[in-house]
TORKOL-4160 file (C-alpha; in steps of 0.2 Angstrom, whole numbers, padded with zeros to 4 digits, m for minus):
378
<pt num="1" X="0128" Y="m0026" Z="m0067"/>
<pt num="2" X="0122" Y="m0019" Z="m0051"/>
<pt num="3" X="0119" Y="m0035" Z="m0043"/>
<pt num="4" X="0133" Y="m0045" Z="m0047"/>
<pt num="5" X="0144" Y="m0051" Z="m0032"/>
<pt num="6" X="0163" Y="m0044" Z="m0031"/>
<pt num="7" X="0169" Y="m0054" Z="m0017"/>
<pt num="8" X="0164" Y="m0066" Z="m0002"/>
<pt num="9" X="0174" Y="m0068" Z="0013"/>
<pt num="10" X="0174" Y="m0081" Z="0026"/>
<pt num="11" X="0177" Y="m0073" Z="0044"/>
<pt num="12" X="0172" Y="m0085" Z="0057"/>
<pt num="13" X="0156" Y="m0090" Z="0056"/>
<pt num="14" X="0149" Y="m0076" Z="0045"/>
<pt num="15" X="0151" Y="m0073" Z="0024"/>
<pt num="16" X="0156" Y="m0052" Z="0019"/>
<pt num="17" X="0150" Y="m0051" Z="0003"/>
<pt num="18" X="0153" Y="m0037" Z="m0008"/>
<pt num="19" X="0146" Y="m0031" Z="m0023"/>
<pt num="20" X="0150" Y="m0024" Z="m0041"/>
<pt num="21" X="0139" Y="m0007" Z="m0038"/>
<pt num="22" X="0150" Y="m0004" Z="m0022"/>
<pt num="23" X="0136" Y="m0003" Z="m0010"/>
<pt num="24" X="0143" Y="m0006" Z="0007"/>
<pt num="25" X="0144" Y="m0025" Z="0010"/>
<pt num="26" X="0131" Y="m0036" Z="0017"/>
<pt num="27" X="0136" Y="m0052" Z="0031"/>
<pt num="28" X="0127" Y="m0067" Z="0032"/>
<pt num="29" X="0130" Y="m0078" Z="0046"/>
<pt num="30" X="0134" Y="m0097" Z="0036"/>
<pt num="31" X="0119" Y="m0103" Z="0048"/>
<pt num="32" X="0108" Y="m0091" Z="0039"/>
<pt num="33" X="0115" Y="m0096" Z="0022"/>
<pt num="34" X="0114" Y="m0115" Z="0028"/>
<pt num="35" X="0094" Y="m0111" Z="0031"/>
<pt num="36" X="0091" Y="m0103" Z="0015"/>
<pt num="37" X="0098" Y="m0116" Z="0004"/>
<pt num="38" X="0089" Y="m0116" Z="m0013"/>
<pt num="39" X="0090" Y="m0135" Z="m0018"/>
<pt num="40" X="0077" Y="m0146" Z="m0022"/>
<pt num="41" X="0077" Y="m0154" Z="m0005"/>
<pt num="42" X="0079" Y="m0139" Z="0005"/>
<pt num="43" X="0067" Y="m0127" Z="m0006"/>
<pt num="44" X="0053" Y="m0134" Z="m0015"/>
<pt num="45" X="0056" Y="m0128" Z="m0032"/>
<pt num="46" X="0039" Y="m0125" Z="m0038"/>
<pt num="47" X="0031" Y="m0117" Z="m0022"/>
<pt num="48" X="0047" Y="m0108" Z="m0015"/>
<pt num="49" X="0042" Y="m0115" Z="0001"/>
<pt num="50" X="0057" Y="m0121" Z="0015"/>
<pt num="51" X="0058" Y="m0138" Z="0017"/>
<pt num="52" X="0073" Y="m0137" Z="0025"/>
<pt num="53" X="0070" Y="m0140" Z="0045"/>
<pt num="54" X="0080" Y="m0125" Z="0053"/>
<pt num="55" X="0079" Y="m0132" Z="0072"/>
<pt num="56" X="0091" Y="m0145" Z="0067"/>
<pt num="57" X="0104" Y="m0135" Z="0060"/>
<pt num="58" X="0119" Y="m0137" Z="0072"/>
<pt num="59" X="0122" Y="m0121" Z="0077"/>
<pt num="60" X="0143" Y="m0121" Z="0076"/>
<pt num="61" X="0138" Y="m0125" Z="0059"/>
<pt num="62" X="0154" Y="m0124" Z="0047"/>
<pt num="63" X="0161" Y="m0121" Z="0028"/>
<pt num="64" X="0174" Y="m0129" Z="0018"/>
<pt num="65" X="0175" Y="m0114" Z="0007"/>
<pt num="66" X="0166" Y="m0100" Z="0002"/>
<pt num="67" X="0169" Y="m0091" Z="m0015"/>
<pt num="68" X="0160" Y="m0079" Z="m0030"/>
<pt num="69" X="0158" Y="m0090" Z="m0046"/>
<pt num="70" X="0151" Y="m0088" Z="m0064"/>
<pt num="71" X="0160" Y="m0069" Z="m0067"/>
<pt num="72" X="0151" Y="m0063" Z="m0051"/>
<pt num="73" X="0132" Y="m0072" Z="m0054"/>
<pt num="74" X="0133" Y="m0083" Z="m0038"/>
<pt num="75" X="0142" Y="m0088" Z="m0022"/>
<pt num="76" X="0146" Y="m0105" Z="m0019"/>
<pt num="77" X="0148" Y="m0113" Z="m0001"/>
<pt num="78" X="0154" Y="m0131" Z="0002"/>
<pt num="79" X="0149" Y="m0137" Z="0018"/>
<pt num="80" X="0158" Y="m0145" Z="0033"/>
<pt num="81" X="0158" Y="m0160" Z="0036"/>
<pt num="82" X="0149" Y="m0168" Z="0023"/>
<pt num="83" X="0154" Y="m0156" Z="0007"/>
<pt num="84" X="0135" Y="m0152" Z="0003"/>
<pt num="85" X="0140" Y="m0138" Z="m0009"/>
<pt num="86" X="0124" Y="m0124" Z="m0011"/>
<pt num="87" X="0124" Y="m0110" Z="m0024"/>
<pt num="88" X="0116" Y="m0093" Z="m0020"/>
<pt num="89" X="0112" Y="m0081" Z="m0036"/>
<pt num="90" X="0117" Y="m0064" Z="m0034"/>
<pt num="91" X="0101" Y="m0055" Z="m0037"/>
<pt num="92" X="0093" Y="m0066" Z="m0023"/>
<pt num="93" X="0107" Y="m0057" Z="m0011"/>
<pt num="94" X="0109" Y="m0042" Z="m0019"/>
<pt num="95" X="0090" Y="m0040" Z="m0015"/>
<pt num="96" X="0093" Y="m0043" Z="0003"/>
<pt num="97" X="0098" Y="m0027" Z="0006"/>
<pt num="98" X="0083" Y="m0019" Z="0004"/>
<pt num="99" X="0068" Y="m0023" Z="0014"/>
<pt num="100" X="0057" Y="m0036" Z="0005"/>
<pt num="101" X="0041" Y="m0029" Z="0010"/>
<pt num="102" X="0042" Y="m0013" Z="0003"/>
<pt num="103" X="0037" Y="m0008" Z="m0014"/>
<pt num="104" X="0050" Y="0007" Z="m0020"/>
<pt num="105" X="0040" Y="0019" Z="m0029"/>
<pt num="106" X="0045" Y="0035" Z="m0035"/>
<pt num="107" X="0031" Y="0045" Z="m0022"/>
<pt num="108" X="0026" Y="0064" Z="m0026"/>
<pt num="109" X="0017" Y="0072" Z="m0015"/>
<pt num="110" X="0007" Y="0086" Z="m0021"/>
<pt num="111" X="m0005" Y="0101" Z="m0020"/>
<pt num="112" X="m0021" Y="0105" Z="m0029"/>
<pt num="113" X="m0013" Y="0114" Z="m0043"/>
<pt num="114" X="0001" Y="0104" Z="m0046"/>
<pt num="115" X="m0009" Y="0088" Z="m0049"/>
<pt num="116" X="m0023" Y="0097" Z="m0057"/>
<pt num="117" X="m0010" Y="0104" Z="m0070"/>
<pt num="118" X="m0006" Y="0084" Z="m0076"/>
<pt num="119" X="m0020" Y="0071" Z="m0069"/>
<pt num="120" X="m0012" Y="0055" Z="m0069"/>
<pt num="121" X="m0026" Y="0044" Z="m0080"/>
<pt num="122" X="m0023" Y="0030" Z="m0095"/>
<pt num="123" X="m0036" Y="0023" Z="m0107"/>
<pt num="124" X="m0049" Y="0008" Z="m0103"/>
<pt num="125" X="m0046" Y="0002" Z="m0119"/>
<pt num="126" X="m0028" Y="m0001" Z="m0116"/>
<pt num="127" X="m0028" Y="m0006" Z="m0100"/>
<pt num="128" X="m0041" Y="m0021" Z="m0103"/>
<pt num="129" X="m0030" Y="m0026" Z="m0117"/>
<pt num="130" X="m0011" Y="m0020" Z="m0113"/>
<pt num="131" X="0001" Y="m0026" Z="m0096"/>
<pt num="132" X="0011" Y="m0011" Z="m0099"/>
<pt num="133" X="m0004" Y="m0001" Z="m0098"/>
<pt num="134" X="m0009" Y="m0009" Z="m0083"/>
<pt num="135" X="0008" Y="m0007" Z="m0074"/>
<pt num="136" X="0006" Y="0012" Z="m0079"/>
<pt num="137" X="m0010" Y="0014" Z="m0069"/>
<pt num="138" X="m0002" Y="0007" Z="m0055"/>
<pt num="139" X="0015" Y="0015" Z="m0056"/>
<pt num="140" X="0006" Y="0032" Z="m0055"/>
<pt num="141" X="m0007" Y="0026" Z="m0041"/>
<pt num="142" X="0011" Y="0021" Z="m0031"/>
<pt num="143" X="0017" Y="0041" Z="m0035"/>
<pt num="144" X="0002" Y="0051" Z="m0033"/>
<pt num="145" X="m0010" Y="0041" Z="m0024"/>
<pt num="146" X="m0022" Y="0038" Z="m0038"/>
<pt num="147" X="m0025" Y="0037" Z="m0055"/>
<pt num="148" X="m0040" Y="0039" Z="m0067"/>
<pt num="149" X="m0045" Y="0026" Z="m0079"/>
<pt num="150" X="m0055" Y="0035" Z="m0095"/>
<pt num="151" X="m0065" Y="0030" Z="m0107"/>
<pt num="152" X="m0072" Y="0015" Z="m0098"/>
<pt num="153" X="m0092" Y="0011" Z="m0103"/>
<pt num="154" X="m0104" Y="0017" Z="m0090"/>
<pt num="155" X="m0111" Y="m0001" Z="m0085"/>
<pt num="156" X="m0108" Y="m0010" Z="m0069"/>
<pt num="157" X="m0099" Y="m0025" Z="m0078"/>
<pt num="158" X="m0086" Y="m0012" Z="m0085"/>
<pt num="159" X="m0082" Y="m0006" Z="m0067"/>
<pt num="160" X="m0079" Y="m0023" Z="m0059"/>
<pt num="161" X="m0071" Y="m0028" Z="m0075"/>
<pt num="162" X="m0055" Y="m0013" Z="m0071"/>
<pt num="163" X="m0055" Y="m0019" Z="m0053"/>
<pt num="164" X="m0053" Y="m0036" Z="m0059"/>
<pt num="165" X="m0041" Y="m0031" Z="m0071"/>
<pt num="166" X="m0029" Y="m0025" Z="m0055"/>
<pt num="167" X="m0037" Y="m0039" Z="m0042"/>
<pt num="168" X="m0049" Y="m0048" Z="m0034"/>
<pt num="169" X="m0060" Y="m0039" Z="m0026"/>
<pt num="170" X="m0062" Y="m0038" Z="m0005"/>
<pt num="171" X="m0078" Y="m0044" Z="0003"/>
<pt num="172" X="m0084" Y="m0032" Z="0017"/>
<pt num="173" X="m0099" Y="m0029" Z="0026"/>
<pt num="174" X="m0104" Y="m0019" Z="0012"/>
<pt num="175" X="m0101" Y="m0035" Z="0001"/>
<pt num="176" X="m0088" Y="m0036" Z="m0014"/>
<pt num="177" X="m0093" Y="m0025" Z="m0028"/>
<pt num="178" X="m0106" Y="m0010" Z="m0024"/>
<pt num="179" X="m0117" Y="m0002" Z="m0032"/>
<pt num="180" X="m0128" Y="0009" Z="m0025"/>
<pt num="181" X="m0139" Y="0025" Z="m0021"/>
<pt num="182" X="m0143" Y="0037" Z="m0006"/>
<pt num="183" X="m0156" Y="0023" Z="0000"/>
<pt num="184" X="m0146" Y="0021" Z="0017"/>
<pt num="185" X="m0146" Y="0004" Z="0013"/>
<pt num="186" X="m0130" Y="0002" Z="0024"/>
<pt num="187" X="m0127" Y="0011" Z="0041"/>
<pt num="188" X="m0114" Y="0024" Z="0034"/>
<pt num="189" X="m0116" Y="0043" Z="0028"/>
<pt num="190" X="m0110" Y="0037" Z="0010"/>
<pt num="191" X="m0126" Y="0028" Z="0005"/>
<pt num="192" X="m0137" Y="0046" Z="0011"/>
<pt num="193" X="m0135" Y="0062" Z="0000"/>
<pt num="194" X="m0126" Y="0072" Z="0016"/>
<pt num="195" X="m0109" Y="0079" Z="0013"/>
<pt num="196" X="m0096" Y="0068" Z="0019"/>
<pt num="197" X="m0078" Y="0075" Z="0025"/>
<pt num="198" X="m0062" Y="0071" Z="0021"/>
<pt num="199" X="m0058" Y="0053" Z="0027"/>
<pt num="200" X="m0052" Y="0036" Z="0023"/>
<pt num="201" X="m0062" Y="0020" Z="0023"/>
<pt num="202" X="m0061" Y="0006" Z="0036"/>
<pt num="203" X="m0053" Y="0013" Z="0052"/>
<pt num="204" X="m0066" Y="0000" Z="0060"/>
<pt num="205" X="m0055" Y="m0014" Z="0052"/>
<pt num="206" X="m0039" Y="m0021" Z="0057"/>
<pt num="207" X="m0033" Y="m0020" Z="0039"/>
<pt num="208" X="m0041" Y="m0005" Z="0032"/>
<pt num="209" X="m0044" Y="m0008" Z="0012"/>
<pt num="210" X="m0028" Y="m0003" Z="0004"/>
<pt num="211" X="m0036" Y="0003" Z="m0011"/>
<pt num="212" X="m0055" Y="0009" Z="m0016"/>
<pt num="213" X="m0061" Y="0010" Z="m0035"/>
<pt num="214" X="m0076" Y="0021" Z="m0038"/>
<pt num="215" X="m0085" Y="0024" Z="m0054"/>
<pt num="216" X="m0101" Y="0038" Z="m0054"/>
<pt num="217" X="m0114" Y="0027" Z="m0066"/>
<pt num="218" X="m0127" Y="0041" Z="m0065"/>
<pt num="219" X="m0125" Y="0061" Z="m0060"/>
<pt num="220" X="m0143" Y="0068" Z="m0061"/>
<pt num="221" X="m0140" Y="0079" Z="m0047"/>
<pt num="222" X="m0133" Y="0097" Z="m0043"/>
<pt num="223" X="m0118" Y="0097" Z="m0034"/>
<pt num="224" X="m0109" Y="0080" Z="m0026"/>
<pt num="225" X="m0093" Y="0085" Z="m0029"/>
<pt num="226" X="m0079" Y="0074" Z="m0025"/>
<pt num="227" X="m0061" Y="0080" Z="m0016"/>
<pt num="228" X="m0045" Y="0072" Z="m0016"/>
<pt num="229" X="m0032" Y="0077" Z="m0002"/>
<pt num="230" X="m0014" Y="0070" Z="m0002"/>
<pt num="231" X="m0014" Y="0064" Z="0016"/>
<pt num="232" X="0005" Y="0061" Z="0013"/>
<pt num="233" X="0006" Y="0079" Z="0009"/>
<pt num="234" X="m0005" Y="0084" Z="0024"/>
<pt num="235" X="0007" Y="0075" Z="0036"/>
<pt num="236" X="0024" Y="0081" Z="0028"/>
<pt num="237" X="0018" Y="0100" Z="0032"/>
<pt num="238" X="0014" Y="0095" Z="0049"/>
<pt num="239" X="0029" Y="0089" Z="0051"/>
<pt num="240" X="0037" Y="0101" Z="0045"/>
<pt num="241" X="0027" Y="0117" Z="0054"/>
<pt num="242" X="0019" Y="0109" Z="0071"/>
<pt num="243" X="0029" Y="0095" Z="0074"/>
<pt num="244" X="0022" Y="0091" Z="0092"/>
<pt num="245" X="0003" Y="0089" Z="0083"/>
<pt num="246" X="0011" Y="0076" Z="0071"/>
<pt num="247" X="0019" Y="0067" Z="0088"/>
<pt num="248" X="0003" Y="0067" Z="0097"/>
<pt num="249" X="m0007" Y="0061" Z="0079"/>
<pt num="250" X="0009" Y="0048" Z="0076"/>
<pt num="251" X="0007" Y="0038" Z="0094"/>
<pt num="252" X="m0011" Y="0041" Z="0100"/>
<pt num="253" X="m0020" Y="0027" Z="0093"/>
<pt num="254" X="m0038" Y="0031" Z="0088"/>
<pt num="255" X="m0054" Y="0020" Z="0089"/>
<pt num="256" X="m0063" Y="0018" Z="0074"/>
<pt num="257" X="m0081" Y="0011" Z="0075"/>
<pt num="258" X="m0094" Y="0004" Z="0063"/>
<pt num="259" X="m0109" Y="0000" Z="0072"/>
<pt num="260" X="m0126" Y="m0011" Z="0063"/>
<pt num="261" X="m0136" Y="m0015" Z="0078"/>
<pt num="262" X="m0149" Y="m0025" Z="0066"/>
<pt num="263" X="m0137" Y="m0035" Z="0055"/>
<pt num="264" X="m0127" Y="m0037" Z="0074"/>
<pt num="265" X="m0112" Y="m0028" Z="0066"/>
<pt num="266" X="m0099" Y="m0019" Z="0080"/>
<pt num="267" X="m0082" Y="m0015" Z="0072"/>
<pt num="268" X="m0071" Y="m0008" Z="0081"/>
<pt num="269" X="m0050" Y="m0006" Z="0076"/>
<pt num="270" X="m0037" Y="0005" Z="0085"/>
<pt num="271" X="m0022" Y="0016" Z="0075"/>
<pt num="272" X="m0014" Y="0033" Z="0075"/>
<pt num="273" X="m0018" Y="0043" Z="0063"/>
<pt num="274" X="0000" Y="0046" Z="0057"/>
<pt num="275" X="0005" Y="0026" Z="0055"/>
<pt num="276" X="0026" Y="0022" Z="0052"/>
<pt num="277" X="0035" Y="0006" Z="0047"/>
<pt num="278" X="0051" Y="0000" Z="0057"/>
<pt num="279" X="0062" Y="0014" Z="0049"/>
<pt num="280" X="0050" Y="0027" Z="0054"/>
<pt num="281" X="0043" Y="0031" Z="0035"/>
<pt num="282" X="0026" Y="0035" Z="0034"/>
<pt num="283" X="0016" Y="0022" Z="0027"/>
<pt num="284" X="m0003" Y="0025" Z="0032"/>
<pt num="285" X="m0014" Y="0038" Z="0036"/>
<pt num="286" X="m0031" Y="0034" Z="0045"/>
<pt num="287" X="m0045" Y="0046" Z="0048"/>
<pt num="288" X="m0063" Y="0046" Z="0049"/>
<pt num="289" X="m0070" Y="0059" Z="0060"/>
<pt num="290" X="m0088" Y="0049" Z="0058"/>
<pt num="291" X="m0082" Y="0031" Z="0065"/>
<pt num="292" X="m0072" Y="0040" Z="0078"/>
<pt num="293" X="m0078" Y="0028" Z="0093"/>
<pt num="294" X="m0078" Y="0037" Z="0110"/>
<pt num="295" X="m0062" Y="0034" Z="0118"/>
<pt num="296" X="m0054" Y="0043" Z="0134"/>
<pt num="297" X="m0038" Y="0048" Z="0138"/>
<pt num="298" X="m0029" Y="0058" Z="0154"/>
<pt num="299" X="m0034" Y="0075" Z="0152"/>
<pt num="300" X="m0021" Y="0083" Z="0147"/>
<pt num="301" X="m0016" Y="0072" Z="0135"/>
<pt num="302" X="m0034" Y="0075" Z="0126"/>
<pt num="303" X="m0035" Y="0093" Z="0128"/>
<pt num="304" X="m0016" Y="0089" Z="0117"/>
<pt num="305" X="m0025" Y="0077" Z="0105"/>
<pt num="306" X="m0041" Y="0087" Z="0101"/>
<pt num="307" X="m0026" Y="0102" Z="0097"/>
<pt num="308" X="m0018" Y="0090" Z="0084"/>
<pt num="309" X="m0033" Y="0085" Z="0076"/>
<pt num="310" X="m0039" Y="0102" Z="0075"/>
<pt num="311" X="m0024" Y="0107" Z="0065"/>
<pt num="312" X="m0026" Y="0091" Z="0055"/>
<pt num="313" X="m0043" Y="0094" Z="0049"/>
<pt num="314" X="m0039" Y="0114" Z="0046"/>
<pt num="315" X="m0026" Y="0108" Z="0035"/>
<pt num="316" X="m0035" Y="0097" Z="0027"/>
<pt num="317" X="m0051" Y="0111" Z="0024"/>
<pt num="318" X="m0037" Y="0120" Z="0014"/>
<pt num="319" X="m0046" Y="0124" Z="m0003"/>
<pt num="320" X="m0027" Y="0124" Z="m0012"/>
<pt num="321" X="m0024" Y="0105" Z="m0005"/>
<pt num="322" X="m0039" Y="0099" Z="m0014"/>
<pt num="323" X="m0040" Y="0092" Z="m0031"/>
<pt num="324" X="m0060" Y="0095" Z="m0035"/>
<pt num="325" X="m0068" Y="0083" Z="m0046"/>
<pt num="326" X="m0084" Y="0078" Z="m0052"/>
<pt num="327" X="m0084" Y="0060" Z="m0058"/>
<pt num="328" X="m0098" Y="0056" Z="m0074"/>
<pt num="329" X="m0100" Y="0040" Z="m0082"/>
<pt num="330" X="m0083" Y="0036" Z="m0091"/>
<pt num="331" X="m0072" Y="0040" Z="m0076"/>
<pt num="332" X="m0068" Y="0029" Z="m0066"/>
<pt num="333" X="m0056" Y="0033" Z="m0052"/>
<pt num="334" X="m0041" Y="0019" Z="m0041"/>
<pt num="335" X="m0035" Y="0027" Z="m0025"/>
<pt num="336" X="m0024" Y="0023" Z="m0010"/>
<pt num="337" X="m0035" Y="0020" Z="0004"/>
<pt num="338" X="m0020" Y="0021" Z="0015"/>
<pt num="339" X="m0013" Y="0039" Z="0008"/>
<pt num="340" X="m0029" Y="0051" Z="m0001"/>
<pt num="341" X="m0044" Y="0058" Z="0010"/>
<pt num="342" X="m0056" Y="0057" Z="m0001"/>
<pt num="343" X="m0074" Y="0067" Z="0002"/>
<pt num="344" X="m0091" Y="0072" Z="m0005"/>
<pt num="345" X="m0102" Y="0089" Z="m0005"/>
<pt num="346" X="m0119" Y="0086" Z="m0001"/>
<pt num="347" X="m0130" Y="0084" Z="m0018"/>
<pt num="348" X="m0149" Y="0086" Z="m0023"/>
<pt num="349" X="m0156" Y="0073" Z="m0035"/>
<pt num="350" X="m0149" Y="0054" Z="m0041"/>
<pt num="351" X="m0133" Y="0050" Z="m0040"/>
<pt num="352" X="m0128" Y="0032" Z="m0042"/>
<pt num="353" X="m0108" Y="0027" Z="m0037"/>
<pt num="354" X="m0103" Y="0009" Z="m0040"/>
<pt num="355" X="m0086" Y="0002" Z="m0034"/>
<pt num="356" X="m0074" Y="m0008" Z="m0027"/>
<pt num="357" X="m0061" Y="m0011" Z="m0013"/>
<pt num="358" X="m0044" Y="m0020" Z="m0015"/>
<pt num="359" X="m0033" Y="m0027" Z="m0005"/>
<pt num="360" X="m0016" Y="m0019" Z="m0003"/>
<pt num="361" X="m0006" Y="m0035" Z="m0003"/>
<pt num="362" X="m0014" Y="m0040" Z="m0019"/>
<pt num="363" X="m0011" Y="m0024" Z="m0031"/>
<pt num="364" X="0005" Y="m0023" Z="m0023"/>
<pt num="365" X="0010" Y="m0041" Z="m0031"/>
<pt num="366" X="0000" Y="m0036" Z="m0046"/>
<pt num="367" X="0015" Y="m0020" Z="m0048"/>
<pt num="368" X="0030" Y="m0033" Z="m0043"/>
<pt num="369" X="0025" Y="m0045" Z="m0055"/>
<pt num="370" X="0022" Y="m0034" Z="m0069"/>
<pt num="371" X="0037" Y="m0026" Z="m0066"/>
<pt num="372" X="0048" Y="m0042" Z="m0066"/>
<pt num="373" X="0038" Y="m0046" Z="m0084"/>
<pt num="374" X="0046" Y="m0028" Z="m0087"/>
<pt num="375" X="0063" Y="m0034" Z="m0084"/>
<pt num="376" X="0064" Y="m0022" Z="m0069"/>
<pt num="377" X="0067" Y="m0020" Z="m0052"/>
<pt num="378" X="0055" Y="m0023" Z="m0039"/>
């Protein structure tokens, strides 16, 4: 098995470990080992919290031995001077070497053809009823950004009942669950019948909403259609053909804005556009050309920014990157907030869109735990 332990060697003050599915080797220093002991007194068993007070570990702490036990399941350390003996299981250290906060997914980036050829979606019948229905929803929302659920009755409480299926839903200033109609009952374009570019929600907030549910409960109305955009997509092109606009759009950091002068809401959150984690993967795009709060910048280094933004947005007014949708009753469509611009054309008549935000943190543990029920990976 993949995370079973080959070896351990003590050098020093450090453990080598090596491992069956010849991965290079991972070394812990024994006072990192010392800190993570998993026994009842240093780790509480039912919470997982440390008990374990790590300021009064001696730092010269030392081992008796060290050594791979069970065929390769564990690694046992006996401790100087006291020989306090602590066991380690394999899978806890094999997963080390990947970094815990990330969530692997096998992504796709696509175009409109290509997602329009094989729309990710599963059945609301299912997924109210079956986990592994509800881990393919958000398997395919980890690849491709979204995922439609179908079949789902066209009432409020079958709406909040798929985003409660996934997670709790986020309070904002627009409350928890929403339902509404162009009756500007909130200060933003999306409660008017306007057309709305492409954007992504919350660039006002310090933690945009990871995910957005929206379900259309009424469509008497000529046009209001809806457009996707891989923002992921958007950026790898950039990339790829005008490097220095992606630079400008991956270190500027943009003000976003939400202002409510009668309810004594001001907003306000900075981040580039193109964000990255430690190892320099793109993990979030951020754009709203609408909150965009006035910021400024040496002149020269605007005239560069209002350049990358330009060629951002021309990109993103490409009819082939678009996947055009109308949503009716039935459809009810879960996004990545931090990957798909999402945008409306401008509509005549009644339109009525109820929805939901999630928080990222919380459908990302939703995935990890259905995945571990699936004797998989996370």
């Amino acid at each position: 098995m993949s995370g079973l332990l080959r070896t351990a060697v003590l050098t020093g003050g450090d453990v080598v470990l090596g491992f069956a599915d010849g991965r290079p080797e991972l070394t812990l220093s024994l006072f990192w080992l010392r800190d993570h002991d998993s026994g009842a007194d240093t780790l509480h068993p039912e919470t997982q919290q440390r008990l374990i007070d790590t300021c009064r570990i001696p730092v010269d702490i030392a081992a008796q031995s060290v050594g791979v036990i069970e065929d390769g399941a564990a690694l046992r350390v006996q401790w100087l001077p006291d020989g306090r003996v602590s066991r380690y299981e394999a899978q806890f250290l094999a997963g080390l070497r990947a970094d815990p906060e990330v969530l692997p997914a096998e992504r796709s980036l696509w175009d409109g053809a290509s997602i329009a050829a094989e729309v990710p979606q599963v059945d609301y019948a299912g997924l109210m009823r079956e986990d592994g229905v509800l881990m393919a929803l958000l398997e395919q929302v980890a690849r491709y950004g979204f995922c439609m659920v179908e079949g789902v009755p066209g009432t409020p409480d079958a709406t909040r009942a798929v985003a409660e299926r996934v997670a709790y839903i986020r309070m904002t200033i627009f409350g928890g669950y929403y339902d509404f109609t162009a009756d500007l009952a909130h200060k933003d374009t999306a409660y008017t019948s306007m057309a709305i570019g492409p954007h992504t929600d919350g660039t006002y907030s310090l933690d945009a909403p990871g995910y957005q549910i929206f379900h259309c409960l009424a469509a008497d109305c000529s046009g209001g259609d809806n457009l996707l955009i891989d923002g992921f997509k958007v950026g790898q092109i950039m990339q790829s053909e005008y490097a220095e606009d992606y630079r400008v759009l991956s270190t500027v950091e943009i003000p976003g804005r939400y202002l409510d002068h009668a309810r004594g809401i001001q907003l306000m959150a900075r981040r580039p556009l193109f964000r990255h984690d430690r190892s320099g993967a793109l993990v979030q795009v951020s754009y709203n050309n609408h909150d965009r709060a006035p910021f400024v910048l040496p002149v020269e280094q605007h005239r560069r920014f209002y350049r990358a933004l330009s060629t951002f947005a021309d990109l993103c007014a490409q009819p082939e990157l678009h996947y055009r949708r109308r949503l009716l009753p039935g459809s009810v469509l879960l996004f990545d907030n931090w990957r798909l611009l999402h945008a409306r054309e401008a509509y005549v008549g009644y339109r009525r869109l109820a929805g939901a935000y999630l928080n990222r943190e919380d459908v990302e543990s939703r995935l990890r735990v259905l995945r571990i029920g699936a004797g998989l990976a996370v």
